[in-house]
C-alpha positions in Angstrom: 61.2 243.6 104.1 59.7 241.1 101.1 57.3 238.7 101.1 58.3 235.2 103.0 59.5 232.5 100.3 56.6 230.4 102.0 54.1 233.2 101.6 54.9 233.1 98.0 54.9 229.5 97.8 51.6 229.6 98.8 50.0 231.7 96.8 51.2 229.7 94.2 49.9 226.6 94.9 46.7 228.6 95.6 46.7 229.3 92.1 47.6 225.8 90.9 45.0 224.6 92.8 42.4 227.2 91.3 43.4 226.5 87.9 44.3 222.5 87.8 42.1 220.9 90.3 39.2 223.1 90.8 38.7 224.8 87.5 39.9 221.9 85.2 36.5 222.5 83.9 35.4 225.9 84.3 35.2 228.7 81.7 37.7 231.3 81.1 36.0 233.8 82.7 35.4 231.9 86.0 39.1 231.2 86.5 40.1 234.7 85.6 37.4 236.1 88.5 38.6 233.5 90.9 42.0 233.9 90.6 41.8 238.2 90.7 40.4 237.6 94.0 43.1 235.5 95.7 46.3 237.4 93.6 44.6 241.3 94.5 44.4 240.0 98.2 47.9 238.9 98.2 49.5 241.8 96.4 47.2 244.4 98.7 48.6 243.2 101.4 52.5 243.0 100.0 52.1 246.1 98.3 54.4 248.1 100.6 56.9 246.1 101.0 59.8 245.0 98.4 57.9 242.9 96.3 58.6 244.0 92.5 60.9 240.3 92.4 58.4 238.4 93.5 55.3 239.9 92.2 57.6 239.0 89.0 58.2 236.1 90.1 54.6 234.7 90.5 53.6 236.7 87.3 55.6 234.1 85.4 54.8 231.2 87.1 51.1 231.9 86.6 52.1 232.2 83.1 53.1 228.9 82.7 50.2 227.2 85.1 48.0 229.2 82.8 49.3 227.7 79.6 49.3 223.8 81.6 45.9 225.0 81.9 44.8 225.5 78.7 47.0 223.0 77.2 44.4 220.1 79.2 41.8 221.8 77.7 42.8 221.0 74.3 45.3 218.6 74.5 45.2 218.5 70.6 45.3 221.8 69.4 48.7 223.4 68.9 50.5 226.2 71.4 49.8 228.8 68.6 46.1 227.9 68.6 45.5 227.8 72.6 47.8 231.6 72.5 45.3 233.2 70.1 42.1 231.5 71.9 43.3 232.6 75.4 45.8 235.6 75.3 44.6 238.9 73.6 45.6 242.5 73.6 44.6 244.8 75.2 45.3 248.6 75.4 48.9 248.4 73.6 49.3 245.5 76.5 50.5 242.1 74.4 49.9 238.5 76.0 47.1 239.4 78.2 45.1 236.5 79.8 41.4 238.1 79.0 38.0 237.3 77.8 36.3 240.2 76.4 34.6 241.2 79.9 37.1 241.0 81.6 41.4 240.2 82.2 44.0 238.4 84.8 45.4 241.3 86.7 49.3 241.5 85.7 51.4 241.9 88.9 53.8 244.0 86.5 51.4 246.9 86.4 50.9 246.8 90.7 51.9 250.1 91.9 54.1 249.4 95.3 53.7 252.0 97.9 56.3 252.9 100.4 55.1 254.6 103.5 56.0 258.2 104.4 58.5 258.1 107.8 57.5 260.2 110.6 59.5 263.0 111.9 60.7 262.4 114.8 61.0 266.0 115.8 57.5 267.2 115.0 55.3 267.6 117.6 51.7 266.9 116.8 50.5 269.4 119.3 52.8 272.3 117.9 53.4 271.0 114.3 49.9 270.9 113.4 50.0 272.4 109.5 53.0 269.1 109.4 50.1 266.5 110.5 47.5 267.6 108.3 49.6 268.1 105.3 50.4 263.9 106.6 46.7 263.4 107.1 46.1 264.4 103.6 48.7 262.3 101.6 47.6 259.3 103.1 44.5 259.1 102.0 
């Protein structure tokens, strides 16, 4: 399973809509805490599925809202200038959308979880060290 091409599409105009019609305005900082929420709600609940693609995917294309962004914020300034003003590093990480509070979570960096399968033969009633031990690791 994967996320739904329309699932994806919507997060992304989401996104678009955060940055280019709502937040034409706003500060930095604003857009980065508005846009955490809605990508961490997305990619907690495609976490377990097969979603390194598209988590790719809409990594770039945020990239590229992001720089439409900040390119209609200073429509006169060069793309060298808006890079340094808006992209830092941070922790060895290069090209990282951030202010100095805070950063755009990176979709690269999203650990995906599989679940555990369930043995079919185990009994919970007679396997009960097998349940607990399961109890445990999905915490």
């Amino acid at each position: 399973m994967k996320p739904s091409k329309a699932s994806i599409k919507n997060l992304i105009s989401k996104c678009s809509d955060i940055m280019l019609k709502e937040g034409k305005a706003s500060t930095q900082k604003d857009l980065i805490r508005r846009l955490n929420q809605v990508i961490r709600g997305w990619t907690n609940y495609h976490n377990h599925v097969v979603a390194s693609e598209a988590f790719s995917y809409i990594n770039n294309t945020l990239y590229y809202l992001l720089q439409r962004w900040a390119k209609h914020r200073h429509p006169n300034k060069n793309g060298w200038w808006r890079i340094n003003k808006y992209w830092h590093e941070r922790n060895r990480q290069r090209w990282v959308f951030s202010t100095e509070d805070n950063q755009l979570v990176n979709l690269k960096y999203i650990k995906i979880i599989r679940h555990t399968n369930l043995q079919i033969c185990k009994n919970p009633f007679l396997d009960k060290e097998y349940f607990a031990k399961r109890k445990v690791k999905l915490r």
